[in-house]
C-alpha positions as CSV (number, residue, x, y, z in Angstrom):
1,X,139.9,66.8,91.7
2,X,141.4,63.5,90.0
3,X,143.2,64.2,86.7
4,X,140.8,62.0,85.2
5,X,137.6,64.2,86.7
6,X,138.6,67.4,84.1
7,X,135.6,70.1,84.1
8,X,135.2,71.4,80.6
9,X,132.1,74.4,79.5
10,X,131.1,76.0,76.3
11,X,128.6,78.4,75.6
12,X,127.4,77.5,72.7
13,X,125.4,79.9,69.7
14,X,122.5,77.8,68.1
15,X,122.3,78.8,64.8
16,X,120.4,75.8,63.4
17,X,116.5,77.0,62.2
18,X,114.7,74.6,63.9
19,X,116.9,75.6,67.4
20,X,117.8,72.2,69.2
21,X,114.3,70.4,67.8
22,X,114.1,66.9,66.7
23,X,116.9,66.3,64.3
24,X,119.2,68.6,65.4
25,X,118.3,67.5,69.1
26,X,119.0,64.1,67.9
27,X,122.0,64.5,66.8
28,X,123.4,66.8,69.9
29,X,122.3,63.7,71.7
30,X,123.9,61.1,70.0
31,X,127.7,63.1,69.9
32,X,127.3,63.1,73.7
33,X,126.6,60.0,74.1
34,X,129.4,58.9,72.8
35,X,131.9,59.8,75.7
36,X,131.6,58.3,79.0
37,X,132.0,61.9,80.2
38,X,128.6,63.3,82.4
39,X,127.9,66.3,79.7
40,X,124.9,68.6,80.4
41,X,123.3,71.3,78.8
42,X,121.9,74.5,79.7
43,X,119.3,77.4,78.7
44,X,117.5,79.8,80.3
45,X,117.7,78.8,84.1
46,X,117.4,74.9,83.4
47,X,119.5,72.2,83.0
48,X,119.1,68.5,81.2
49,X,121.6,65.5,80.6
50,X,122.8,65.9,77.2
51,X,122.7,62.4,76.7
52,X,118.7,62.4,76.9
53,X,116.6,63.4,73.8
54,X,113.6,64.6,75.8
55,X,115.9,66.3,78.0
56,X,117.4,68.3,75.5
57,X,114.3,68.7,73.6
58,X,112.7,69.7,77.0
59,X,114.9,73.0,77.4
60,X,112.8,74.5,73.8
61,X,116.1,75.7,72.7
62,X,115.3,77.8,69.6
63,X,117.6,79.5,66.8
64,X,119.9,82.3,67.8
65,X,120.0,81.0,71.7
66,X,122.9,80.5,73.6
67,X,123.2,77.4,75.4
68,X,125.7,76.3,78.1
69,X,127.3,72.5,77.4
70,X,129.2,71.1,80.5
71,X,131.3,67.7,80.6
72,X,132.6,66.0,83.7
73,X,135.1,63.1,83.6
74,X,138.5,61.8,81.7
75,X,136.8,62.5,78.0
76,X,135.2,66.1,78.5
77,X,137.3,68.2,76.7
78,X,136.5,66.0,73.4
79,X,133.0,65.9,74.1
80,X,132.6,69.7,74.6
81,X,135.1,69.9,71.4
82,X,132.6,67.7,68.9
83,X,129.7,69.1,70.4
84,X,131.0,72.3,69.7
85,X,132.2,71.4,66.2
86,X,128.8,70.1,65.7
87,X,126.7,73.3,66.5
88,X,129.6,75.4,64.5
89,X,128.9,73.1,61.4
90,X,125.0,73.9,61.5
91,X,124.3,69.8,62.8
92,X,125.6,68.4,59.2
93,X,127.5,65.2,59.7
């Protein structure tokens, strides 16, 4: 594996009340897609890009889920760190 190919994963407590649902979906999808990294998440047996709002909304996240975030590439241990800061601080910008 190139240094520049680092595998980051967080799982990752969805404590927001809607779950991952429009707005909070929204803004999951916008923090990822500001890396270059390829970040995915995970629930339940399936898998979307994080970078895709009807993937992410796809996955029916809801409160109190655990969901698994995974980032490929030179940027993925900041991605996983602001998507993780962003679910800890209940989506508020």
């Amino acid at each position: 594996m190139a240094l520049d190919d680092s595998v980051c994963e967080a799982d990752l407590l969805i404590g927001h009340e809607l779950g991952l649902h429009a707005r909070p979906a929204a803004l999951f999808v916008q923090t990822a897609q500001h890396f270059r990294c390829k970040v995915t998440v995970g629930h339940s047996q399936q898998e979307a890009n994080a970078k895709s709002i009807l993937g992410v909304l796809s996955l029916g996240v809801g409160k109190g889920a655990t969901v698994r975030v995974r980032a490929q590439g030179a940027d993925a241990p900041e991605a996983i760190a602001a998507l993780s800061k962003l679910v800890s601080d209940n989506f508020e910008r």
